[in-house]
MARNU-800016 format. One record per atom (N, C-alpha, C): residue number from 0; residue in three letters; x, y, z negated. Coordinates in steps of 0.1 Angstrom, whole numbers, plus 2048, in hexadecimal, padded with zeros to 3 digits. Each point is the difference from the previous one (the first is absolute). Layout:
// residues N
+-----+-----+-----+-----+-----+
:   k :   r :   u :   v :   w :
+-----+-----+-----+-----+-----+
: NUM : ALA :   X :   Y :   Z :
...
+-----+-----+-----+-----+-----+
END
This chain:
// residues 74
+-----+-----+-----+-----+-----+
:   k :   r :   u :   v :   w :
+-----+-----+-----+-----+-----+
:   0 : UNK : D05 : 3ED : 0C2 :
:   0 : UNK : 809 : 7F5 : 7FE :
:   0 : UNK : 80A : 800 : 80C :
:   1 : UNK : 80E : 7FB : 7FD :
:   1 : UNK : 809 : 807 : 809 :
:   1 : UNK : 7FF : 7F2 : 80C :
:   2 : UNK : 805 : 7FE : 80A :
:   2 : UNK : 802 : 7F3 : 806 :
:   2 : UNK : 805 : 7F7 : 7F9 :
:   3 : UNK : 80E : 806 : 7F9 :
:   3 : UNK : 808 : 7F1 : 7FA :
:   3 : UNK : 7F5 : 7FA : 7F5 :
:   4 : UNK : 7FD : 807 : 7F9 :
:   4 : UNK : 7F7 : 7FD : 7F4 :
:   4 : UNK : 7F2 : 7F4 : 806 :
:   5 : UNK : 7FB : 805 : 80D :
:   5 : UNK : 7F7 : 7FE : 806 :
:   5 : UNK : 803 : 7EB : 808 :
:   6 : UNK : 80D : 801 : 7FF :
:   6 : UNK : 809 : 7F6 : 808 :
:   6 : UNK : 805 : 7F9 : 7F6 :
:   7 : UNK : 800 : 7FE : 7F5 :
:   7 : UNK : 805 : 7FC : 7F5 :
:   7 : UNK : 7F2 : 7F8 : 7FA :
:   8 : UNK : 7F5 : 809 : 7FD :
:   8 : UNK : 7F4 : 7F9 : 7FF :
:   8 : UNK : 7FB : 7F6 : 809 :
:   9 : UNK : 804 : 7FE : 80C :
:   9 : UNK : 7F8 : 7F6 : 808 :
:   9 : UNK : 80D : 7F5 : 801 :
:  10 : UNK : 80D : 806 : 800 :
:  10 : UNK : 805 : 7F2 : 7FE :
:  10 : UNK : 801 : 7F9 : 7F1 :
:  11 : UNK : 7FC : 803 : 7F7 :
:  11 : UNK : 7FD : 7FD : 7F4 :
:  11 : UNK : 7F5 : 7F9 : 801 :
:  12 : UNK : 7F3 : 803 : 806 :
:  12 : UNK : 7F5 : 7FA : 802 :
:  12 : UNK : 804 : 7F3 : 809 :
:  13 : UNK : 805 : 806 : 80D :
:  13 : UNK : 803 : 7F2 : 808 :
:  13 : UNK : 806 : 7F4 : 7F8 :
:  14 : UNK : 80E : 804 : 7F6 :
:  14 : UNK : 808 : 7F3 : 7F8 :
:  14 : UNK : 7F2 : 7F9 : 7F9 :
:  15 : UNK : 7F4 : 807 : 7F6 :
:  15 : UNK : 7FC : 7FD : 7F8 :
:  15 : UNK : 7F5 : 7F5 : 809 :
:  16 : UNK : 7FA : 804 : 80C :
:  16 : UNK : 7F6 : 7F9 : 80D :
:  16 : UNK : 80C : 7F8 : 801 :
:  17 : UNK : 80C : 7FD : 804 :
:  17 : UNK : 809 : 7F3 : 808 :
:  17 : UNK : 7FF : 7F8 : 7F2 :
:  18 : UNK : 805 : 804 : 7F3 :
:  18 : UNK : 800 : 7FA : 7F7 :
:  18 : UNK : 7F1 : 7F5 : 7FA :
:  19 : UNK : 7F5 : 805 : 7FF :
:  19 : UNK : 7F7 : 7FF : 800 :
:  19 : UNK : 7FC : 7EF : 808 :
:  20 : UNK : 801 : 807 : 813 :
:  20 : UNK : 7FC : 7F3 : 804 :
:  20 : UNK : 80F : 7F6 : 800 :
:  21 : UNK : 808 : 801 : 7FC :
:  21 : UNK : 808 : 7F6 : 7FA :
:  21 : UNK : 802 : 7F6 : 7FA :
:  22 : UNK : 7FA : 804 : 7F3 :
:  22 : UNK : 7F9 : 801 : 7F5 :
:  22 : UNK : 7F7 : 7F6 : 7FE :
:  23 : UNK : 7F3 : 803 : 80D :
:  23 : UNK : 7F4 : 7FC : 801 :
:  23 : UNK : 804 : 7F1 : 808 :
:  24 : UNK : 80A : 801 : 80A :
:  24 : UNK : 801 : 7F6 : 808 :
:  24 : UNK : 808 : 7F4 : 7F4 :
:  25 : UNK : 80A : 804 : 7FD :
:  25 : UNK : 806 : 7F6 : 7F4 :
:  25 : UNK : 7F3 : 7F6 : 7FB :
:  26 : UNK : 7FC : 809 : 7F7 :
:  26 : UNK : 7F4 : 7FF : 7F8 :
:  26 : UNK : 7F8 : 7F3 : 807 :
:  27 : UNK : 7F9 : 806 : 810 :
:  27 : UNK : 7F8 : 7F7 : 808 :
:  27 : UNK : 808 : 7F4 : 802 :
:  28 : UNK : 80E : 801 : 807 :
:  28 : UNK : 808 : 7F1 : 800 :
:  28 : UNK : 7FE : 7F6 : 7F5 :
:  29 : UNK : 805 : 809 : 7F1 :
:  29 : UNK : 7FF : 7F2 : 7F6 :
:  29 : UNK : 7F2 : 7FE : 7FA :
:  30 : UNK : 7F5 : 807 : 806 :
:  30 : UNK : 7F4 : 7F7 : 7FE :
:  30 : UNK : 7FC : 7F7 : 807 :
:  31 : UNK : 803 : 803 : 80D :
:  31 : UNK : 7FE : 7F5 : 80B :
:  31 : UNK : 808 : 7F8 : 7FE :
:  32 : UNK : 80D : 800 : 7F8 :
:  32 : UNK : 7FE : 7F1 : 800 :
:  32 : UNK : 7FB : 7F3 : 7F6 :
:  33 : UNK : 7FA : 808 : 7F7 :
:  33 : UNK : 7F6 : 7FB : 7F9 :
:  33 : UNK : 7F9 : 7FB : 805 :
:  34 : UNK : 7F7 : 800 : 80A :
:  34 : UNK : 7F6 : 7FF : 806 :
:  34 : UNK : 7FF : 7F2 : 808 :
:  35 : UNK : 7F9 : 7F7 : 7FB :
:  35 : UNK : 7FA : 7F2 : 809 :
:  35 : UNK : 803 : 805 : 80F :
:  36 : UNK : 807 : 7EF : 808 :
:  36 : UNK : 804 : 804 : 80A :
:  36 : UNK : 7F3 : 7FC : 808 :
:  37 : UNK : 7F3 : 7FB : 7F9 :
:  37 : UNK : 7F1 : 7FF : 803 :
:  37 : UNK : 7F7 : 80A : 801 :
:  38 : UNK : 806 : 80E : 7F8 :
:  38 : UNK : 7F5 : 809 : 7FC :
:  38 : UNK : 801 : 808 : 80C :
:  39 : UNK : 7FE : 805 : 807 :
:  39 : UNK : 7FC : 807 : 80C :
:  39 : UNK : 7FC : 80D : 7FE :
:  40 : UNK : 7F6 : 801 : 7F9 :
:  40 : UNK : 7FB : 80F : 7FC :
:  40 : UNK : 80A : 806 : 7FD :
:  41 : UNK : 808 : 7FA : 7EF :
:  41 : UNK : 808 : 806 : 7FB :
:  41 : UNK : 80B : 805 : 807 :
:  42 : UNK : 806 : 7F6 : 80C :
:  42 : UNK : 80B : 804 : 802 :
:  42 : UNK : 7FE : 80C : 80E :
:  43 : UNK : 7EF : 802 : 805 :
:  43 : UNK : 7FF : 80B : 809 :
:  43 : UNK : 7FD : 80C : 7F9 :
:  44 : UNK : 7F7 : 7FC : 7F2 :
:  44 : UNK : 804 : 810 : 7F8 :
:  44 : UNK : 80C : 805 : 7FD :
:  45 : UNK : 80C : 7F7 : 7FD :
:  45 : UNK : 80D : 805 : 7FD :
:  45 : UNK : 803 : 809 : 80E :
:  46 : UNK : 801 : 7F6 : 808 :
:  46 : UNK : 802 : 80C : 811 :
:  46 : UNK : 7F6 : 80F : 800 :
:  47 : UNK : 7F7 : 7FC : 7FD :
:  47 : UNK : 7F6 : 80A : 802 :
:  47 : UNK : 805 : 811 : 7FD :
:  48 : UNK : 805 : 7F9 : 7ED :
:  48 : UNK : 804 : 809 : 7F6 :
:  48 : UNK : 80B : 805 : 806 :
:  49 : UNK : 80A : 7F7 : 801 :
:  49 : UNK : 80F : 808 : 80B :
:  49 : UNK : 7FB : 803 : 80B :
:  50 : UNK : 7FE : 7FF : 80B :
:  50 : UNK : 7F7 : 80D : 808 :
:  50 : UNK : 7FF : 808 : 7FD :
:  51 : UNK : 7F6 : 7FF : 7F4 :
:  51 : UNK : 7F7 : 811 : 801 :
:  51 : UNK : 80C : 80A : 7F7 :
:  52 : UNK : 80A : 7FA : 7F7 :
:  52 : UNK : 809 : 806 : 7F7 :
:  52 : UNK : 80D : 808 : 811 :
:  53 : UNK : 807 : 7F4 : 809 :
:  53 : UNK : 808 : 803 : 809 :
:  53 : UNK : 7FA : 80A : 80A :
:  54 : UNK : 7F3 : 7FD : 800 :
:  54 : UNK : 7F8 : 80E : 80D :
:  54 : UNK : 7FD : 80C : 7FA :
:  55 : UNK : 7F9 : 7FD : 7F4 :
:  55 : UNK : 7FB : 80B : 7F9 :
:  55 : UNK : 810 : 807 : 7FF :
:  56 : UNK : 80A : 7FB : 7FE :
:  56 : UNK : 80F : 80B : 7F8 :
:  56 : UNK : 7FE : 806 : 811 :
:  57 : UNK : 7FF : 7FB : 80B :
:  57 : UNK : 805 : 804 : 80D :
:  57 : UNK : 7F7 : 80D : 802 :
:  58 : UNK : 7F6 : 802 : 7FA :
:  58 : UNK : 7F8 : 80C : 805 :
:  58 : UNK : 802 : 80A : 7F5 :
:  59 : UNK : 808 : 7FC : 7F3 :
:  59 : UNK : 807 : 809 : 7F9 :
:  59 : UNK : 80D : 806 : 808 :
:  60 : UNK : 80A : 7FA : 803 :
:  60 : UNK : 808 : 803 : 805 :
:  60 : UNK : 7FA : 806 : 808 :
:  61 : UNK : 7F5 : 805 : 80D :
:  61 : UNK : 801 : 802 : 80A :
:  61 : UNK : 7F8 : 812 : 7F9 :
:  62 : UNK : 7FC : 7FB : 7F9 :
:  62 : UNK : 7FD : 811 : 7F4 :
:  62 : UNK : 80D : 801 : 7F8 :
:  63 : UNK : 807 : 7FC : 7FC :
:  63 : UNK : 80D : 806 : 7FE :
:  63 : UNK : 807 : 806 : 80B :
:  64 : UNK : 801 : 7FB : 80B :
:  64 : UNK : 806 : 80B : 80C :
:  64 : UNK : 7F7 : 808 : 804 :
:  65 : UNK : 7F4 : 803 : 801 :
:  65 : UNK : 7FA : 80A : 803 :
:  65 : UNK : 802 : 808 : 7FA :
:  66 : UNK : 801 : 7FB : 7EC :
:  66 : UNK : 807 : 811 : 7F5 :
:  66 : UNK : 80C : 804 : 801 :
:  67 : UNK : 808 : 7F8 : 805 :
:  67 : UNK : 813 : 804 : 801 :
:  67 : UNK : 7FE : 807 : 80F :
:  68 : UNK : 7F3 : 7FE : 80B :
:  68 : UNK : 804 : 80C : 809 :
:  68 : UNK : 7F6 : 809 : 7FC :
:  69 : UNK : 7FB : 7FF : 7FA :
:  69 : UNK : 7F5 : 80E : 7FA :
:  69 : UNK : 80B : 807 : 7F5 :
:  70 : UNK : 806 : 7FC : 7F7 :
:  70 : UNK : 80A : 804 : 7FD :
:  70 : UNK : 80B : 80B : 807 :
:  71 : UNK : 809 : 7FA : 809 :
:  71 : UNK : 80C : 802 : 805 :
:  71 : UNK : 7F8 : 80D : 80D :
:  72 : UNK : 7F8 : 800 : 804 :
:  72 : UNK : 7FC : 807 : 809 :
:  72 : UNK : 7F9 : 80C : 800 :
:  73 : UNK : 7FB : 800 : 7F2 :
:  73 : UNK : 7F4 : 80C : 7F7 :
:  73 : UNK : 807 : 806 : 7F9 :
+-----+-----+-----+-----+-----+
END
């Protein structure tokens, strides 16, 4: 696989990972505000859920630059 080819797949992946937790975060806002401004649980699993969606994309990305220099360099 040539580099551009190789560069083209991970920024394709990256849009589809930014898109994704976008997506997810929308999603999390208009359920939260469903949510009793009493319920507690509810509104620490909504955080919870956005966390693990915003950190978890961050350790994608950080494996998406390790393939664009495994890429560009090999």
């Amino acid at each position: 696989m040539s580099a551009g080819t190789g560069l083209v797949l991970v920024l394709a992946a990256f849009v589809a990972l930014l898109t994704t937790v976008i997506r997810l975060s929308f999603r999390e806002r208009r359920v939260n505000k469903t949510i009793a401004l009493d319920d507690v649980a509810a509104q620490q699993a909504s955080d919870a859920r956005l966390l693990v969606t915003i950190f978890g994309s961050i350790i994608g990305g950080m494996v998406l630059t390790l393939i664009t220099a495994w890429l560009v360099f090999f």
